[in-house]
VOBA-1610 file (N, C-alpha, C; in pm, whole numbers, padded with zeros to 5 digits, always signed):
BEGIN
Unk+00261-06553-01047Unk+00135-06546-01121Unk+00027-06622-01045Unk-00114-06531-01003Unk-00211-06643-00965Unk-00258-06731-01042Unk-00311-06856-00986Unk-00396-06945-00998Unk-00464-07014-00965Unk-00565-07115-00967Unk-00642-07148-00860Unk-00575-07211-00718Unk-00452-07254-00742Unk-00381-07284-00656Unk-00264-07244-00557Unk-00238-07051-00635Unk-00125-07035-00593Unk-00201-06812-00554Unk-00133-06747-00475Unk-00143-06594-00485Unk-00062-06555-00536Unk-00058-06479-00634Unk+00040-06355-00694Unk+00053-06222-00611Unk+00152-06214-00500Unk+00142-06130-00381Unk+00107-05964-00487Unk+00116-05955-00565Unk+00123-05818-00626Unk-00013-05785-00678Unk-00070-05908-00677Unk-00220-05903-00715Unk-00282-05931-00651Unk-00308-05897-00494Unk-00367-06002-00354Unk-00368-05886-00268Unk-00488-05878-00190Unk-00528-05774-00096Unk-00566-05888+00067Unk-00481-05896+00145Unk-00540-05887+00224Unk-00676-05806+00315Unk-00816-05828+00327Unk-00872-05760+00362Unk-00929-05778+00538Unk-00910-05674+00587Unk-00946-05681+00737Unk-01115-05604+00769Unk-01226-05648+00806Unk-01348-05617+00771Unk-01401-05587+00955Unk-01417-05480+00959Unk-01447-05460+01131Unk-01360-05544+01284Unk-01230-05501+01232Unk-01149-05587+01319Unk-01104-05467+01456Unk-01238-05454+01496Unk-01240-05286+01574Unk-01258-05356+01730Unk-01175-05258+01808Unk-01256-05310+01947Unk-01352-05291+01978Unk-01477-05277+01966Unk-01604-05267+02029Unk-01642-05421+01970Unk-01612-05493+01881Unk-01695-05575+01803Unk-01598-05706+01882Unk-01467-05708+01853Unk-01388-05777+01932Unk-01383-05840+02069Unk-01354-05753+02152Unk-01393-05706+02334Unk-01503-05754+02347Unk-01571-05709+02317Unk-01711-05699+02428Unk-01815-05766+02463Unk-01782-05895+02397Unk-01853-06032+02395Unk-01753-06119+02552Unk-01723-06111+02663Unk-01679-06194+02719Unk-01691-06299+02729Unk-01784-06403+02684Unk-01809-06533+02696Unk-01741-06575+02569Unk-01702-06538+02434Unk-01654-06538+02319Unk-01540-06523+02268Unk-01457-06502+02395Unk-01315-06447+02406Unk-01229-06561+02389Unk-01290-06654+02425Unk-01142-06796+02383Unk-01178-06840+02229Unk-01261-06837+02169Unk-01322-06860+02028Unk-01239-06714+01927Unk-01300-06622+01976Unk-01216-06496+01903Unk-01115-06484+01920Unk-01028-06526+02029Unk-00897-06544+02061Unk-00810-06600+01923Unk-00869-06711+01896Unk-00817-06842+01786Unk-00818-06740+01692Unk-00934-06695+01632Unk-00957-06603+01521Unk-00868-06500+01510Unk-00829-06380+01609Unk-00767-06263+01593Unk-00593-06314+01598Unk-00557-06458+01628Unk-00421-06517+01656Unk-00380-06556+01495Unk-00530-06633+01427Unk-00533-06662+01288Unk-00484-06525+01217Unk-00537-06434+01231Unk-00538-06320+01141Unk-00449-06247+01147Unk-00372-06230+01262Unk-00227-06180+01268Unk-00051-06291+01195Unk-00131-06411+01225Unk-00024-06508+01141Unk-00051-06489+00972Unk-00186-06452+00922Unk-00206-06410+00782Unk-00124-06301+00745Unk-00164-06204+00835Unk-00094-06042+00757Unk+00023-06052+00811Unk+00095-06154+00881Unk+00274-06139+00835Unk+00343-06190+00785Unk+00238-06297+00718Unk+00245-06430+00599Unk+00281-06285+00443Unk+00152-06269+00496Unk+00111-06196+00359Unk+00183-06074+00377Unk+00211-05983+00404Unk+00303-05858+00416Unk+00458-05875+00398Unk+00529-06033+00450Unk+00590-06111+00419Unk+00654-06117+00255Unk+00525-06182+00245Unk+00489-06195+00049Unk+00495-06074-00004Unk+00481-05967+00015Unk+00441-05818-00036Unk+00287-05837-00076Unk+00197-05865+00002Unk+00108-05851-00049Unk+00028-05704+00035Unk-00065-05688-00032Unk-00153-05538+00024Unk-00210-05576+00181Unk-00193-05487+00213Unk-00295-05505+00401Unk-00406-05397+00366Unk-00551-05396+00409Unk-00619-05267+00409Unk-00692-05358+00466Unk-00746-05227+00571Unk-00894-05286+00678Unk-00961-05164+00651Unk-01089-05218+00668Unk-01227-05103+00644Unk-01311-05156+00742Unk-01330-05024+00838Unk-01437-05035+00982Unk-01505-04939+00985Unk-01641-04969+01066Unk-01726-04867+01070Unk-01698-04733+01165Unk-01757-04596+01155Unk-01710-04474+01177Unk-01806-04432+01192Unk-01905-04347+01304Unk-02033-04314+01228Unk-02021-04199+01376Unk-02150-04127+01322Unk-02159-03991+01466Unk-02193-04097+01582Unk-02195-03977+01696Unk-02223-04045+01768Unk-02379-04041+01820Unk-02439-03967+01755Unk-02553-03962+01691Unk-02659-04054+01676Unk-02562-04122+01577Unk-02668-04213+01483Unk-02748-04157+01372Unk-02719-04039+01344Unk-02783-04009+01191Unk-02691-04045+01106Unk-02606-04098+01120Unk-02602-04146+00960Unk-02587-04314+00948Unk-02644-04366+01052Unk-02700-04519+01039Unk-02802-04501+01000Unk-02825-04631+00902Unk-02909-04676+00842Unk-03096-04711+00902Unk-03177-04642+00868Unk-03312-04655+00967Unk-03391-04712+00859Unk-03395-04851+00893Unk-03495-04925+00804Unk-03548-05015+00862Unk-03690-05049+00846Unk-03751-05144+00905Unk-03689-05287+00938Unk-03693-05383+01079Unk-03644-05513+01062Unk-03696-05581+01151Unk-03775-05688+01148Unk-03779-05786+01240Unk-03724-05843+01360Unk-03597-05783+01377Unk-03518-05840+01491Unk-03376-05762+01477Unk-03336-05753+01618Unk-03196-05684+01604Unk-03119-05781+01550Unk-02967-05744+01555Unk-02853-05808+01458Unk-02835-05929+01570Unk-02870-05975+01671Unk-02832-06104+01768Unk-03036-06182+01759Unk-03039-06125+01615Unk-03187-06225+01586Unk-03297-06225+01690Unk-03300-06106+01819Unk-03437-06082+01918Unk-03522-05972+01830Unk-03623-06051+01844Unk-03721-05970+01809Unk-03781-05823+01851Unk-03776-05740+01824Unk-03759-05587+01825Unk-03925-05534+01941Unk-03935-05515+02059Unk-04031-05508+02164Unk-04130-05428+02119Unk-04065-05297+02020Unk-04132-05216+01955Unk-04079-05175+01830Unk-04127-05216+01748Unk-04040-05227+01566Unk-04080-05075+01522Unk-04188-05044+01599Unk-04149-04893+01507Unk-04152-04775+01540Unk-04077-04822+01706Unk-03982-04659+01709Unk-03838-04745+01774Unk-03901-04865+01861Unk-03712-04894+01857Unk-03578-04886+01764Unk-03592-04941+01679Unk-03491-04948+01583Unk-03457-04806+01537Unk-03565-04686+01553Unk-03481-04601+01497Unk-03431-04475+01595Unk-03419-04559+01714Unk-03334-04496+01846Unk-03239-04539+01857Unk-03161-04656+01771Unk-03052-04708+01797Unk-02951-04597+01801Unk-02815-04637+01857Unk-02703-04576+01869Unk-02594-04626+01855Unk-02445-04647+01749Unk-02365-04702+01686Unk-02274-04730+01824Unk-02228-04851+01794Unk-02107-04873+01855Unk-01964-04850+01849Unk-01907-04816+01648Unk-01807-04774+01638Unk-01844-04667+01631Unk-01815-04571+01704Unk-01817-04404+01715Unk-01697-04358+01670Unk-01719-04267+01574Unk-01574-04164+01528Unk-01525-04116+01633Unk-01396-04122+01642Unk-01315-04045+01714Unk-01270-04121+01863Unk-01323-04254+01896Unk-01355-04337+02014Unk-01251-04440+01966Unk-01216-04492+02141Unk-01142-04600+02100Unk-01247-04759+02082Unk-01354-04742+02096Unk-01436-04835+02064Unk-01443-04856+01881Unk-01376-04757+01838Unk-01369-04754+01686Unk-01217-04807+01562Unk-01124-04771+01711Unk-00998-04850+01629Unk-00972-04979+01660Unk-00857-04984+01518Unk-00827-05166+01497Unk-00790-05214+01655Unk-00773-05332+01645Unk-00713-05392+01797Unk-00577-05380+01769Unk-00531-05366+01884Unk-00406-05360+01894Unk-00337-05497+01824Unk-00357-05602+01800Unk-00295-05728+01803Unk-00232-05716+01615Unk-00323-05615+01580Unk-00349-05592+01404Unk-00327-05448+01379Unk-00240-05409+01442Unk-00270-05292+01449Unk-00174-05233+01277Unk-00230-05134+01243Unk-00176-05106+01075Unk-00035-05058+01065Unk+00037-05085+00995Unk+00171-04975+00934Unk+00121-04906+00865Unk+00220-04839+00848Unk+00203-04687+00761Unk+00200-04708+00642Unk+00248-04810+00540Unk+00206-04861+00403Unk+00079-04887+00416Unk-00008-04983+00542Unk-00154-05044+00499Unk-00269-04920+00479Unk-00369-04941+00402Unk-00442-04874+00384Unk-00569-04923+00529Unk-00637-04780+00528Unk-00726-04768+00661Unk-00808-04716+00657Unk-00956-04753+00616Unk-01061-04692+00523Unk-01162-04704+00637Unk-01299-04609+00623Unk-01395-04621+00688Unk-01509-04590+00664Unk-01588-04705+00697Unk-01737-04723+00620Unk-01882-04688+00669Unk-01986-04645+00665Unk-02106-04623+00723Unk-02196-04727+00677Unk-02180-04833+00595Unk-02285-04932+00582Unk-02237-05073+00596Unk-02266-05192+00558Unk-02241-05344+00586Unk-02108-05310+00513Unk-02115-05305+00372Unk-02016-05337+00291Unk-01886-05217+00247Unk-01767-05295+00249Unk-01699-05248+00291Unk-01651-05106+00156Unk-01696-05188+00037Unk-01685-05097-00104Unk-01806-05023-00133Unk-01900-04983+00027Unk-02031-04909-00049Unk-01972-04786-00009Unk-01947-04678-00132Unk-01924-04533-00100Unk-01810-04528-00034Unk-01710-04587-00022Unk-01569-04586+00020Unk-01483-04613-00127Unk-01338-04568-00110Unk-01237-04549-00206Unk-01208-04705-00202Unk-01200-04846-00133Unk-01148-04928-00134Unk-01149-04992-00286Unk-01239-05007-00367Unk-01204-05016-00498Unk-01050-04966-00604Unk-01068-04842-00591Unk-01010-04741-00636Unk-00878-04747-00586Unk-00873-04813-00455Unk-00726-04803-00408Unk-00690-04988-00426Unk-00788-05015-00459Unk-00744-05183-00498Unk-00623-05164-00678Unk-00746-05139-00750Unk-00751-05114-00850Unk-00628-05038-00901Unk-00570-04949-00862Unk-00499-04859-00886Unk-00316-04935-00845Unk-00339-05056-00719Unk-00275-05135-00713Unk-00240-05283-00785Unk-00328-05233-00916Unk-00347-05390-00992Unk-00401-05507-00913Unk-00479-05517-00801Unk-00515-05600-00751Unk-00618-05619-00780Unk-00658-05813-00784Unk-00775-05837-00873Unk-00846-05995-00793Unk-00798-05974-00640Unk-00784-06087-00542Unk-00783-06021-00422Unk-00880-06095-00365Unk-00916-06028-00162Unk-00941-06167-00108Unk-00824-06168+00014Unk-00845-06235+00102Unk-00971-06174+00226Unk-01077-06248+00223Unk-01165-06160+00338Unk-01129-06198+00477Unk-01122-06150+00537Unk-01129-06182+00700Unk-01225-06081+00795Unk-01204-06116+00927Unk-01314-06038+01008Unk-01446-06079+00997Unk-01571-05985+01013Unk-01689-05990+01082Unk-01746-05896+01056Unk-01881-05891+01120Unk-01953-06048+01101Unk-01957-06133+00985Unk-01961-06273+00983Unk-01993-06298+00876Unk-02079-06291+00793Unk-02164-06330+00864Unk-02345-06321+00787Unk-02409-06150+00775Unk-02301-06061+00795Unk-02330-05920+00783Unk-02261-05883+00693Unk-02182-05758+00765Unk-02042-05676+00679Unk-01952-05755+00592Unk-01974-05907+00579Unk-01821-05967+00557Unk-01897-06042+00409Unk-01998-06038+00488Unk-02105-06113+00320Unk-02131-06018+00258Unk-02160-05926+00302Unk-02203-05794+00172Unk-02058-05692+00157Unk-01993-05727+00150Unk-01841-05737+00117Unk-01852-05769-00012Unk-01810-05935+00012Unk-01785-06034-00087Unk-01898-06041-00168Unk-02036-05984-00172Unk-02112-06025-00286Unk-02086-05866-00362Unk-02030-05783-00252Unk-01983-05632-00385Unk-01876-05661-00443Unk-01772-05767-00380Unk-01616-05757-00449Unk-01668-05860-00577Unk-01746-05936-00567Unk-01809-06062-00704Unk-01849-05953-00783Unk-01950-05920-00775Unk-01991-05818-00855Unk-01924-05714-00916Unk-01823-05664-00882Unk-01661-05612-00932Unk-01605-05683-00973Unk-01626-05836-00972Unk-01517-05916-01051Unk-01374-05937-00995Unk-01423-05868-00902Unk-01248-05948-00761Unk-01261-06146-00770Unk-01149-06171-00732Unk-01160-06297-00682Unk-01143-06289-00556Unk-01200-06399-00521Unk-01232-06415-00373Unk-01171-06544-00287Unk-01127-06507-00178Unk-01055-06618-00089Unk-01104-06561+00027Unk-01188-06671+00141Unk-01271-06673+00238Unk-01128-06744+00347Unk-01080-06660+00445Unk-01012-06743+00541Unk-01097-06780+00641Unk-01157-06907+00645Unk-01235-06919+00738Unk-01250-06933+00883Unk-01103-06935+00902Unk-01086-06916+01036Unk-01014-06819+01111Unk-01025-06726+01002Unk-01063-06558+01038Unk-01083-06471+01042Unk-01254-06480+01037Unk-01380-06489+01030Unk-01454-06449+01209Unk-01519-06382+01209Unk-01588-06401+01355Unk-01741-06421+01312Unk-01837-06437+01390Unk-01994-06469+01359Unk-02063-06478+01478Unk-02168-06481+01462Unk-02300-06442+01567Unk-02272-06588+01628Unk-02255-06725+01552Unk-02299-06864+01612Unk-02199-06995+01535Unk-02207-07087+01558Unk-02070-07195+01499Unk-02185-07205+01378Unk-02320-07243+01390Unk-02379-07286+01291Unk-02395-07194+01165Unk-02337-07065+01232Unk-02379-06931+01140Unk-02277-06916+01044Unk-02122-06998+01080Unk-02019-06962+01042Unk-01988-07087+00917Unk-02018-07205+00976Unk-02075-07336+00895Unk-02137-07326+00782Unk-02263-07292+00793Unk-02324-07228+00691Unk-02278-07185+00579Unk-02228-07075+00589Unk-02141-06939+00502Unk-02018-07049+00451Unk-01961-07056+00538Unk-01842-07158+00452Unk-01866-07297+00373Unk-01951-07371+00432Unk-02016-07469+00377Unk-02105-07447+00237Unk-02214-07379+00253Unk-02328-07382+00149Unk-02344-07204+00074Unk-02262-07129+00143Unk-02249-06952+00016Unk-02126-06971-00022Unk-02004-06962+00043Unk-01905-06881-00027Unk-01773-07005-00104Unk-01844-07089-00084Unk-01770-07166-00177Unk-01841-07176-00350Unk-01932-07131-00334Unk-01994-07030-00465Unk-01940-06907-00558Unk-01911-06857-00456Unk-01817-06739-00472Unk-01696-06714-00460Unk-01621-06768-00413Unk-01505-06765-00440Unk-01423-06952-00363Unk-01271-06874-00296Unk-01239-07026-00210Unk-01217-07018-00065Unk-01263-07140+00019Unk-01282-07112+00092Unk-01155-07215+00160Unk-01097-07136+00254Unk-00929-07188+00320Unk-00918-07148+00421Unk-00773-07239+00458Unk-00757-07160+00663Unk-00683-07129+00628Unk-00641-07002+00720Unk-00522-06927+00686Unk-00363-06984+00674Unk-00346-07126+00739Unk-00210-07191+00706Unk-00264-07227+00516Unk-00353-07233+00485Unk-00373-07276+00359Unk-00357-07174+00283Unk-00401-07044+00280Unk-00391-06931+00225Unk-00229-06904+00242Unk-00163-06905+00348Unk-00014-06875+00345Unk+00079-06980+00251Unk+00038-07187+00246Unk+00081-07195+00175Unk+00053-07152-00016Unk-00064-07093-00046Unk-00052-07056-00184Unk+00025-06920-00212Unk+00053-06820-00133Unk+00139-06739-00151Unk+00279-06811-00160Unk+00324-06936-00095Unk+00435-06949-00074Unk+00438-07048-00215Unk+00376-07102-00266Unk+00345-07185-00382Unk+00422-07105-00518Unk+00390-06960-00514Unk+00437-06887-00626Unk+00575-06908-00667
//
């Protein structure tokens, strides 16, 4: 049975939030930092799969196009530079997880079984216009561990749709990826201990083991 102190594996979703190679990879200077992170997140889901708890990751999928990204005005791209020309740059962009590309599947290190669920999204959040509800729900699950990236993006407008559903929430914070240390600080420090709890994944493994 959960409680504030313990997971009820039958009621507990591990969630994996853009744990794709394009987002992973392709930062080379970031690779011993994400290293820690993607090492964290594989000791979670065999903690937790372990436990019987749910695995499901939801990553972005989009043409290769770019019509069906989002074209809305913004001040600055997603690495916070200010946009040279705000109003036709931004709406020349072109997606990085492309359907059908290996820039679009999980990393190998996480890679899914055939029980985990494997959903795919066209906006930040991972329950906008995707079944992930529905396949929570239908599993009696009423608890998401978040993990992945970004934080201050996809992983926050996540967790303020799973609040708003009335999920409970568990933030593994160290695995998590983010634009900056201060960016990641932040979020764990002064939002999401608001919203739900915020733990490292040896902490999250011992409350499953608590039950």
């Amino acid at each position: 049975m959960s409680s504030y102190a313990t997971l009820d594996p039958q009621k507990t979703a591990v969630y994996f939030h853009d744990m794709l190679n394009v987002y992973i990879r392709r930062i080379p200077e970031r690779r011993p930092a994400i290293a820690d992170v993607v090492a964290n997140c594989v000791k979670l889901r065999k903690a937790a799969k372990a436990a019987g708890a749910l695995v499901c990751y939801v990553g972005g999928y989009l043409r290769p196009d770019g019509m069906d990204m989002p074209r809305v005005y913004t001040d600055t791209d997603h690495q916070l530079k200010p946009w040279k020309d705000p109003e036709h740059q931004n709406a020349n962009l072109r997606p990085l997880a492309v359907a059908g590309t290996q820039n679009a599947q999980i990393i190998d290190e996480l890679a899914p079984d055939e029980d985990d669920y494997v959903l795919r999204k066209h906006r930040w959040s991972g329950l906008f216009q995707t079944p992930l509800e529905l396949s929570l729900r239908t599993r009696g699950v009423d608890t998401m561990i978040l993990c992945g990236g970004l934080v201050s993006s996809g992983l926050t407008s996540t967790a303020c749709s799973a609040l708003d559903r009335d999920f409970n929430l568990v933030f593994a914070k160290d695995c998590c990826t983010w634009h900056s240390q201060g960016e990641l600080d932040f979020f764990m420090t002064e939002v999401f201990p608001r919203m739900g709890r915020v733990r490292t994944a040896d902490e999250v493994i011992a409350m499953f083991r608590s039950v």
